[in-house]
N, C-alpha and C positions, 0 to 999 in steps of 0.2 A: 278784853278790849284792846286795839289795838293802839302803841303810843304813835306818839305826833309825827315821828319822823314817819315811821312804815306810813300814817294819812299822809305827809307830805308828798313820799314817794309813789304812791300809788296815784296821786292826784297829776304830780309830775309826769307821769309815764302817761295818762288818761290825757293830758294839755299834748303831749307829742302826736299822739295817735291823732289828736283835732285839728293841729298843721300841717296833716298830713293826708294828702288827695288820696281818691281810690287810682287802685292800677289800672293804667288804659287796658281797654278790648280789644287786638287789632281783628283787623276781619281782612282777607284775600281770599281768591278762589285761583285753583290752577287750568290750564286748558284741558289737560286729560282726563277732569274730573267735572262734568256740567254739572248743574243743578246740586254739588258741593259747596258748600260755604265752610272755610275754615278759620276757625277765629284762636287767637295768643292772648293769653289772659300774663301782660307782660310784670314781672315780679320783678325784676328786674330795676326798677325805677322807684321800689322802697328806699328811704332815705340809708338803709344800710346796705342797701344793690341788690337782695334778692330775696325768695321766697319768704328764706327762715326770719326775716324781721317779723313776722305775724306770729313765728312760734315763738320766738326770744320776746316779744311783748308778752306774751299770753303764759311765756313759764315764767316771768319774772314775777307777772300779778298774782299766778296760783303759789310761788314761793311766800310770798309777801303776805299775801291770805291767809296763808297757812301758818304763817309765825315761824317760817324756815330761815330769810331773810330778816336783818334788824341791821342796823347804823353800822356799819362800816365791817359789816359781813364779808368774808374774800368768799368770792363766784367761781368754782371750777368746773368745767364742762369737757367732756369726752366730743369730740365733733374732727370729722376732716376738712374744715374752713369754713363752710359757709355761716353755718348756726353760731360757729365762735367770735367771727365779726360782727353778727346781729348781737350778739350776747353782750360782749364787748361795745358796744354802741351803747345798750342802756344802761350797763354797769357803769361808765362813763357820767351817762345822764345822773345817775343815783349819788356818785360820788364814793364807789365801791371798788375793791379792788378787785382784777379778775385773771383767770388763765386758762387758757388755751389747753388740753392735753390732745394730741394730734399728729399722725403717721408725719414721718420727717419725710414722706415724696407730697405732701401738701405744695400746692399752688405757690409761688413765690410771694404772687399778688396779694393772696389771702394773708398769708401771712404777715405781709406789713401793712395791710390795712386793720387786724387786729393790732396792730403796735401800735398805730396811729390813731385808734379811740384809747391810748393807755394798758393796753392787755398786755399780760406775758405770754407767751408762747413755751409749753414743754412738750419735748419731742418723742417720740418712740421708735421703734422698729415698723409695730406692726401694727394695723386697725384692732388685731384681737386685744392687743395690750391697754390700749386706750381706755375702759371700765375701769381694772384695776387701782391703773396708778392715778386716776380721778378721783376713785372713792381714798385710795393711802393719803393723799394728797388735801382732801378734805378733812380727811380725821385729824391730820398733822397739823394745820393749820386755820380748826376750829373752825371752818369755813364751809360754804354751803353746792353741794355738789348736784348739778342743775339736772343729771342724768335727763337729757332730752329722750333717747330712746325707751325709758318707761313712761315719763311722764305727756309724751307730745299728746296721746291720743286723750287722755283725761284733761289736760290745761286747756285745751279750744273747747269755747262752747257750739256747738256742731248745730244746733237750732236754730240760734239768732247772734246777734252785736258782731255785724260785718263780718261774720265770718264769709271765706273765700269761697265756701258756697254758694253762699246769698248774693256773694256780690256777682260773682258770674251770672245769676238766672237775673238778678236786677238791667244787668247792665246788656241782658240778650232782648228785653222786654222791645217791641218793636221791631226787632228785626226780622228777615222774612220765614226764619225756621226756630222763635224764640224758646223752644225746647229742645235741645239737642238730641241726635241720637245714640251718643256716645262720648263722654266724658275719659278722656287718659292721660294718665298720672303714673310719672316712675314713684319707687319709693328708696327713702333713705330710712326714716325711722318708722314712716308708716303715717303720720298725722296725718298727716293731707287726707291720703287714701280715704283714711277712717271717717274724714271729717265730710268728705266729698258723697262718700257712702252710704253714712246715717242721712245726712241731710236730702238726698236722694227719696229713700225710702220714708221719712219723718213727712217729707212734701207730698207723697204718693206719687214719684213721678218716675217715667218707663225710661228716662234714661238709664244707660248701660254705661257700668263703670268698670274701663279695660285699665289693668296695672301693669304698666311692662318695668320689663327685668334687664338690668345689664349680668354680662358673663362672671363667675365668683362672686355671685349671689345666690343665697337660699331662700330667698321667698318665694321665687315661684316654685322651686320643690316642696315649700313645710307648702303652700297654698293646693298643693296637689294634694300630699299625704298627710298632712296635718300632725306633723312629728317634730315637736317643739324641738328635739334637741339635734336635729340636724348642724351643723357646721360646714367653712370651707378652710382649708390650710393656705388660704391667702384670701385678702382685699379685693374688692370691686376696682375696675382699672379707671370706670367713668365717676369722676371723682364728684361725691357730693351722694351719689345714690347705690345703691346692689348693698347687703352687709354679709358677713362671713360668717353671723348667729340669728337665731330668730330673736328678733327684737320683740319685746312688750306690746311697744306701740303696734306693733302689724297687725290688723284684725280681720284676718280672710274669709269673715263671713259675709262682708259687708263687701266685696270683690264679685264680679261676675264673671269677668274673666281674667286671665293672666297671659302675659304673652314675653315668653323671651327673645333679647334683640342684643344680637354678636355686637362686638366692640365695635367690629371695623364698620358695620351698618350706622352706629348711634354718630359715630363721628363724620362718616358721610354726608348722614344726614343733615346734622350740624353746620357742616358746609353749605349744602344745597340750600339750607332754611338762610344763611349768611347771603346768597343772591339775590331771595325771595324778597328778603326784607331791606336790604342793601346795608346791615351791621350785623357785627355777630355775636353772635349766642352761646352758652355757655354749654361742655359736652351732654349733660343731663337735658336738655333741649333736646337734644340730637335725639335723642331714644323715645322722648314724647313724643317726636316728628313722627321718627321713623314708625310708631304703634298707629301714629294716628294716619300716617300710608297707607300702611296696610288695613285699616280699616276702611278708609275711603276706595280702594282696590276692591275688599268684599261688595262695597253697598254698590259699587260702580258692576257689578259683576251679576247681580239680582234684580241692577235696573232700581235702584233706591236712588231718592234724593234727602237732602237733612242737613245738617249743621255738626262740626266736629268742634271739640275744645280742649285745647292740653296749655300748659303754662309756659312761659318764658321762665324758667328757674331762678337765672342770673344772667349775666354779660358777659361774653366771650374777653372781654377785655382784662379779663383775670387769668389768662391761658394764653397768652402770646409766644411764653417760653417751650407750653407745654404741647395742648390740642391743636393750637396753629402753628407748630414748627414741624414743619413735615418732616424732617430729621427726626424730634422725637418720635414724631407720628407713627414712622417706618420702626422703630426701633422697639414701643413700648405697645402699640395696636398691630402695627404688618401693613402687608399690602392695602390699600381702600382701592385701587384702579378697576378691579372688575365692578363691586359696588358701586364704586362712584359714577360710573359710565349706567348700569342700571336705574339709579337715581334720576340721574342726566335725563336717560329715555321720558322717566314716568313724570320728569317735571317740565319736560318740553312745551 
């Protein structure tokens, strides 16, 4: 039976989630693409700024469930920023302490917005290091280590209670292609994917669900060959998504297709989507953009019409120093000027 506080907490977290609106759907169409309707299912505007507020609620409830979590449990989580300020947002809420363990080339942004719900921040070299010194780090300080990339795909319930599924085919209801033809989704731990994919399939429905890949990422290699122990000797560059181990959560069964998108593409893209909408977006955006181009490119090529859908991840406004300083841009991505001019064409 679980004691008072875990019911307080969980009830706590359950009153957050009810103040709390669904994410807008934007919808635009571009000229080069008729009879395309493409719609942003913007994450961004979670009261913790992006996606992972749905997975940091949903691993805090399965910790708490689970009797992992109790009164003043320290919260450690492996994450390159995004999932750590969600994290840090309800550990906050709970009255927990929490930390960060997270590549020292992390967003500035991110980083003091984890400090600012109360979280610590500990640094490392590298993305691979991150696991490790989470779990030392937990054992050391009796405290509960949130391991997002095993647990995302098992914490969301992929059927029903809002999940990001649901709420996308709810929120397409009425519009003029309310089934999509294709759903895409980068991955960082794979939740999403998995969550977007069962519920897919649970529905009976012919949507097609494309995962793109940023550069020093192996999912879309284990997703080809299906060899769990693949690895990369460095980090994804588009921070938040790509990883350099096959994660738990990634489930490539439930994938139709995969599609890899070079750095200097995802951040182009990124750009181009910043005019579309006239603010910007975070690099993980970019690379949905950019899959969901090229898909609109095929269907546009077959003589198809339909509805596309991929996520606002986050807000560009955590990358000022980084994806928007063309300085870094040139330095840590390369050129974008042939891409960005091919974009240019196809968004004319």
């Amino acid at each position: 039976m679980a004691d008072s506080w875990v019911r307080d907490a969980i009830n706590e977290i359950s009153a957050d989630f009810r103040r709390s609106a669904d994410t807008h759907l934007i919808r635009f169409t571009l000229k080069d693409f008729p009879g395309i309707h493409f719609y942003l299912k913007d994450e961004s505007t979670h009261p913790s700024g992006s996606l992972k507020h749905r997975l940091a609620r949903s691993l805090f409830l399965y910790g708490l469930s689970n009797g992992w979590i109790r009164k003043d449990t320290p919260i450690i989580e492996a994450s390159s920023g995004s999932t750590a300020v969600s994290e840090a947002y309800f550990a906050q809420l709970l009255g927990l302490p929490f930390i960060a363990v997270m590549p020292a080339a992390t967003a500035q942004r991110k980083i003091d917005q984890i400090r600012f719900y109360g979280g610590e921040c500990h640094f490392v070299s590298t993305s691979a290091q991150i696991y490790a010194r989470s779990a030392e780090l937990a054992a050391q300080l009796n405290g509960h280590y949130m391991d997002q990339f095993t647990y995302a795909e098992r914490a969301t319930d992929w059927r029903s209670n809002n999940n990001i599924a649901e709420s996308i085919f709810r929120q397409l209801e009425g519009e003029p292609c309310p089934i999509p033809h294709t759903l895409i989704m980068s991955a960082g731990t794979g939740g999403t994917s998995a969550t977007l994919g069962r519920y897919l399939r649970y529905r009976g429905l012919p949507t097609h669900l494309l995962v793109t890949d940023p550069d020093n990422s192996v999912f879309y290699d284990y997703w080809q060959s299906r060899d769990p122990t693949l690895t990369h000797h460095c980090g994804s560059r588009i921070e938040g998504i790509g990883r350099p181990r096959v994660e738990p959560s990634f489930l490539p069964d439930v994938i139709d297709e995969m599609l890899k998108i070079p750095d200097a593409t995802s951040v182009s893209a990124m750009l181009a989507l910043e005019k579309i909408l006239g603010r910007r977006v975070g690099p993980s955006t970019g690379t949905n953009f950019a899959g969901m181009l090229q898909v609109a490119t095929q269907m546009k090529a077959r003589g198809e019409t339909g509805s596309l859908v991929t996520l606002i991840c986050d807000s560009g406004e955590r990358y000022p120093d980084t994806y928007y300083n063309p300085l870094w841009v040139d330095e840590h991505i390369g050129d974008l000027s042939d891409i960005s001019s091919l974009l240019q064409g196809c968004l004319k």
